[in-house]
N, C-alpha and C positions, 0 to 999 in steps of 0.2 A: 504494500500500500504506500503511496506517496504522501508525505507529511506536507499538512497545510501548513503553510509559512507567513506572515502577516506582510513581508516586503517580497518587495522583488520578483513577485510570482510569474513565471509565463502563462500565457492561454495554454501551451502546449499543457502545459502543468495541471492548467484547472480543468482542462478536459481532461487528464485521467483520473482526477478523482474523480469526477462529477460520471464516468465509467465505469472507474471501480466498486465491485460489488461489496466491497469488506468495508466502503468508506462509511462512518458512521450519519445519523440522521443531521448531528449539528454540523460535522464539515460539509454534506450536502447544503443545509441552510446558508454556512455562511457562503460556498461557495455561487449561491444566487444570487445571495444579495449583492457583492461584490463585483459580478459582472453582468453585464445584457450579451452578451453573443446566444445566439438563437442556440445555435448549434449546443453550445456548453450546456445553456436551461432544458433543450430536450432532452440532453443526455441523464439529467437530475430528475426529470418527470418520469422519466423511463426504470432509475433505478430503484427496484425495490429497496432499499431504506430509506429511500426518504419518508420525514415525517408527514403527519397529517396536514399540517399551518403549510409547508411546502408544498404538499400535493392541490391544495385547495384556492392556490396561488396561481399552481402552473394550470391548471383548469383553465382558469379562463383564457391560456393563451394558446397551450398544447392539451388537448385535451385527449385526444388520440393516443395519445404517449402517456397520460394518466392511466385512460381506460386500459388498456394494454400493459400497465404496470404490473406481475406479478403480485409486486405487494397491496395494490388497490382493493382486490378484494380481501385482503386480511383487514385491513382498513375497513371496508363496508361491514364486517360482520361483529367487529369488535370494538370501535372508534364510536365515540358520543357525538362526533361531530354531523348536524344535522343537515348541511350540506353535500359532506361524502356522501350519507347513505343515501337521501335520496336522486344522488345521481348515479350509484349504484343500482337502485332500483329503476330507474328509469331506461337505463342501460341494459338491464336485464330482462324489461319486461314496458316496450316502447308505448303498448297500450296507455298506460298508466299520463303519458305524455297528453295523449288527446281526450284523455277521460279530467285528467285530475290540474294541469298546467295552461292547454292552451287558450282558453279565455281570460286569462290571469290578466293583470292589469300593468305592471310592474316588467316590463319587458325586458330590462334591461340586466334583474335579477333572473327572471326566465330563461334566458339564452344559455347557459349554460346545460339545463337540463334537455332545451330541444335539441343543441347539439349531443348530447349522450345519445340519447332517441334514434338520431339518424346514423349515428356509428355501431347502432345494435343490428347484429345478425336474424332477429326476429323483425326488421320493419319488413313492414305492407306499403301498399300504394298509396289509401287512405290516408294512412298514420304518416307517409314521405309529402304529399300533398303539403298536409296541416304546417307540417315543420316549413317545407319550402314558403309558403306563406306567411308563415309568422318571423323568420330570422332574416335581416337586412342583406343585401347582396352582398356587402364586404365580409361579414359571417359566415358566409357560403362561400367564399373564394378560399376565404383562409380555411375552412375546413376540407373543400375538394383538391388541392395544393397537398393533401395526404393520398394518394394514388392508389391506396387501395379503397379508402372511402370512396373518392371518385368513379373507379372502375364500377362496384357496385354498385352505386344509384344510379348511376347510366344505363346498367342492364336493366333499371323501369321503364325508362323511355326506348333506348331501344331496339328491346327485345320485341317489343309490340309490332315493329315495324315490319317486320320479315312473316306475321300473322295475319289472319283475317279480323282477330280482336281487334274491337272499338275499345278505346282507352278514355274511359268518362268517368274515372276519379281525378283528373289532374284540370285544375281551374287555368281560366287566364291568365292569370297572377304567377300563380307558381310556374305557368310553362315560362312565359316571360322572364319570371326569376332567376329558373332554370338558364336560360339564355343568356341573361345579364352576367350568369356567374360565370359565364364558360363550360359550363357542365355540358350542354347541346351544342350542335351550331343550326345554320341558318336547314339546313336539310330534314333533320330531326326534329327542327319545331314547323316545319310544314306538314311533315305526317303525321304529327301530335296535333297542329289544330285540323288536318281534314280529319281523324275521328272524331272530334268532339263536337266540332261547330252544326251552329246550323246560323241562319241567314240572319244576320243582327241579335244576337242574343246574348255575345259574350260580354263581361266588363271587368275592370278590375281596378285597384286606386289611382287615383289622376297621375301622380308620380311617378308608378311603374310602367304606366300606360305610355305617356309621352317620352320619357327616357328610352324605351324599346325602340319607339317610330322614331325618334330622333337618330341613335343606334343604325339604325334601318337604312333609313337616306345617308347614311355615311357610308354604309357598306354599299350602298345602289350605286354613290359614285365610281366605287375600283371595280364592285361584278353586280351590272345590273340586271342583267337575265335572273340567275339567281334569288336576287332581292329581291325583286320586281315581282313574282310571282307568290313570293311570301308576303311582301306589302300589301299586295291586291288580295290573298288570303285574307289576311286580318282586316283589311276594310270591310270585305264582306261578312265573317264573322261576327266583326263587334257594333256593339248599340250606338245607336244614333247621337247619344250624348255624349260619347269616347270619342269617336272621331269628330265632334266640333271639338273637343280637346284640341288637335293636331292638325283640323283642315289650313290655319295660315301655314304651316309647315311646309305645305305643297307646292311648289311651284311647277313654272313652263316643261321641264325638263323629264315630269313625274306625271306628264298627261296619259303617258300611253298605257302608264299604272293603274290608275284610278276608271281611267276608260276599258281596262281589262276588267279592273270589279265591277264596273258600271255592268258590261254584256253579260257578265255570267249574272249579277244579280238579279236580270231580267230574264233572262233565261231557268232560272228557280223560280222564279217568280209566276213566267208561263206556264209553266211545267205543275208548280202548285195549284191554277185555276185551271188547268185540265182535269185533277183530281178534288174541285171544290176548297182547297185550301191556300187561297191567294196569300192570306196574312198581311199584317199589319206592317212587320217589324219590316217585309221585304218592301213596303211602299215607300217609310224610313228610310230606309238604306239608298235605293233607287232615288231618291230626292235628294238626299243630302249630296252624293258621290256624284252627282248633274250638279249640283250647285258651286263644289269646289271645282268643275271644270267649265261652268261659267263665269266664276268670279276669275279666274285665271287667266280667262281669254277675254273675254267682253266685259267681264265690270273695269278694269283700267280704263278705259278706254273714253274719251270723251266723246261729246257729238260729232265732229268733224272725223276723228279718226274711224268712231262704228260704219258712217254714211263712205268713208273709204274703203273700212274694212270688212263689207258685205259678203265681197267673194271670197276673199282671205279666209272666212270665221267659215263658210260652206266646205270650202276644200278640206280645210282641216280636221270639221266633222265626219267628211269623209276618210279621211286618213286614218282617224280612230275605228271607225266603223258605225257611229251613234249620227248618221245621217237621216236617219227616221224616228230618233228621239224627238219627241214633242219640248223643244225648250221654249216654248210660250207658254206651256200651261205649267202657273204656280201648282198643281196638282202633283206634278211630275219632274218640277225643280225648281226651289225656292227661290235662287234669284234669275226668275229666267228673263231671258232674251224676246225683249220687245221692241217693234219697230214701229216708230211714229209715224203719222201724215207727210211730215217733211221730210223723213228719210225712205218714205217709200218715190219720192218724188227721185231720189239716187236710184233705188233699187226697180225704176224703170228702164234701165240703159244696162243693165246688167245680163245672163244669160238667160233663157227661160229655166232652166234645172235649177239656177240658183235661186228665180223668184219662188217655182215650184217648192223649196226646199222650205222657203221660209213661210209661205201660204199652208201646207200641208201641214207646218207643226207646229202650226197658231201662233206665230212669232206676229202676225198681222192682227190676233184677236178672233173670236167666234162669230161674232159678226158685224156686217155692214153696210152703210146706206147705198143705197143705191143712188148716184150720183156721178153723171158721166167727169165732172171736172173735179173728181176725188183719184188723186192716183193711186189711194189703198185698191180702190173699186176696179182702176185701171188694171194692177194688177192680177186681181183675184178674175176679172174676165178675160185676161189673158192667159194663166195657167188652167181654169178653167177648160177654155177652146182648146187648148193645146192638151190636156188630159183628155178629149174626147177624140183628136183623133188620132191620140195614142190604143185607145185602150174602149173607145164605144161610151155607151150613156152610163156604163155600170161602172168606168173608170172617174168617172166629172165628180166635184165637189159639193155642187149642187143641182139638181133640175130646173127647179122653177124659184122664182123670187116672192116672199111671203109678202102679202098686202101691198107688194109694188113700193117697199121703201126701204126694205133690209132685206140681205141673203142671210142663211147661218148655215155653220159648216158644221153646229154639233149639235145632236138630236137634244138635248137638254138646256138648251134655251128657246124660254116661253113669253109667246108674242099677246101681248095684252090688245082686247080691242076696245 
């Protein structure tokens, strides 16, 4: 055994006591107090003598190297200290963590015990959940930074993936957390949110929420295929009140994201009203995810620049593919794109596909007076004519003119007489 010395010590020195199994509990103590090298304190967590006051110490920073301690359980079976035992027991028996700890109020005194939890060889997915949600992402770094904790909590997520098992114990929160900590990458939380999600349903606290997306669009800029398909996941996934979190987040760059959740969300959406179940949450989604890619493109934009940039905004919708998206109607997108009296007076000189474009999805309004020296009017009897002899009288917008003073293009407005 190496004699502690008060001067002159080396590191080389105080790591083999802090090794040596013969060294006693007070040269362990003091040899903690006296130094911060990681290395040397794990060495001290690790050796069975140390005392309890040390063991209860390196807890909170090696806790792995506690549990793992030979001596720990002599410690839990025989030691008064009300601590050891029941991270002992927590350790041994992880239930106890989501029965008896996780609603506790005191978090900070808490984390200790949920880390036990998650380095017992009895957790469930459940019980991995709970923990992942309750312990701060820096908590999680420093405990998966132990590699064999890490290897096995990753076999919950994914194991699942290589199965037909739907994985619907793991919340938002916790895959997100998962994510934040480096536990997953961007791969692993796409197949973890397609078992769980369904179309606007997920949430989790504003902070994890927006840190992720933020997260997100940094990775989007080195691999956007990648991202992009994960970003558009969780758009469509999550509730309508999470992504006004994060829609200023969005920019030009991240159109073809958002217009990717936009198609599939309508396409659930279609697919749900073929079997009677439209839903709510997908009318939400569908609204919002139009809205961030009209505020994108057309809310900048003043009068002079929309009445310039008529064709521009048409082409582009077709780029996306949402060229039969109704962005006039507030039904179907909050801030939608409307075009005045004055600016249809531009968008006479324009193509007919592009008038078409904006006529068909009420960018012009439901209806209107009939009035040869209204160029809204001009319009709408131009694409009109031009819908009939594309496509015959079942192709036109409307047949006949109501009362000979308004047309309407939509069965739900009611002409009073």
């Amino acid at each position: 055994m190496v004699r502690l010395r008060h001067e002159r010590i080396t590191t080389k020195e105080l790591l083999e006591i802090a090794q040596d199994e013969s060294s006693t509990p007070e040269q362990l103590s003091k040899v903690w107090d006296i130094t911060r090298s990681v290395k040397i304190r794990k060495a001290i967590a690790s050796n069975p003598n140390a005392n309890a006051l040390t063991l209860r110490v390196a807890a909170r920073l090696y806790l792995e190297e506690v549990l793992e301690n030979p001596g720990f359980q002599m410690l839990n079976l025989f030691d008064d200290d009300v601590c050891i035992k029941k991270i002992g027991e927590v350790y041994e028996n992880p239930e106890l963590w989501t029965r008896s700890y996780y609603y506790g109020s005191r978090a900070d005194q808490l984390e200790p015990f949920a880390r036990a939890a998650l380095l017992s060889e009895s957790l469930n997915e459940t019980q991995l959940n709970s923990i992942i949600e309750f312990l701060p992402v820096a908590s999680l770094k420093r405990a998966f930074k132990y590699e064999k904790t890490k290897n096995r909590v990753k076999l919950f997520f994914v194991s699942k993936l290589d199965t037909q098992f739907t994985v619907r114990n793991f919340s938002l929160e916790s895959l997100f957390k998962a994510y934040g900590s480096e536990l997953i990458g961007e791969e692993e939380l796409y197949e973890s949110l397609k078992g769980i999600c369904y179309i606007g349903t997920l949430s989790c606290r504003k902070s994890v929420y927006v840190r992720t997306i933020k997260t997100l669009l940094k990775v989007f800029d080195e691999r956007p295929e990648q991202a992009g398909r994960l970003l558009a996941m969780v758009l469509i996934s999550s509730r309508v009140s999470c992504i006004g979190w994060v829609e200023r987040l969005f920019e030009r760059e991240h159109l073809y994201v958002v217009a990717k959740a936009l198609l599939t969300a309508k396409q659930i959406k279609k697919k749900g009203k073929e079997i009677n179940r439209p839903g709510a949450a997908a009318k939400g989604t569908i609204k919002t995810l139009a809205s961030i890619i009209s505020s994108i493109v057309w809310g900048p934009l003043n009068f002079e620049q929309r009445k310039a940039g008529l064709g521009t905004f048409y082409k582009l919708m077709c780029q996306l593919g949402l060229e039969n998206h109704k962005w006039g109607d507030s039904k179907q997108t909050w801030k939608c794109v409307q075009i005045s009296n004055e600016m249809c007076e531009a968008l006479l000189s324009q193509d007919i596909r592009v008038k078409s474009f904006y006529v068909k999805n009420l960018c012009l309004g439901t209806w209107f007076h009939v009035q040869k020296s209204s160029s809204k009017f001009q319009v709408v009897e131009e694409v009109n004519d031009w819908l009939y002899k594309q496509g015959g009288v079942d192709n036109v917008l409307y047949k006949d003119i109501s009362i000979k003073k308004i047309i309407t293009l939509t069965p739900d407005v009611k002409i009073g007489y």
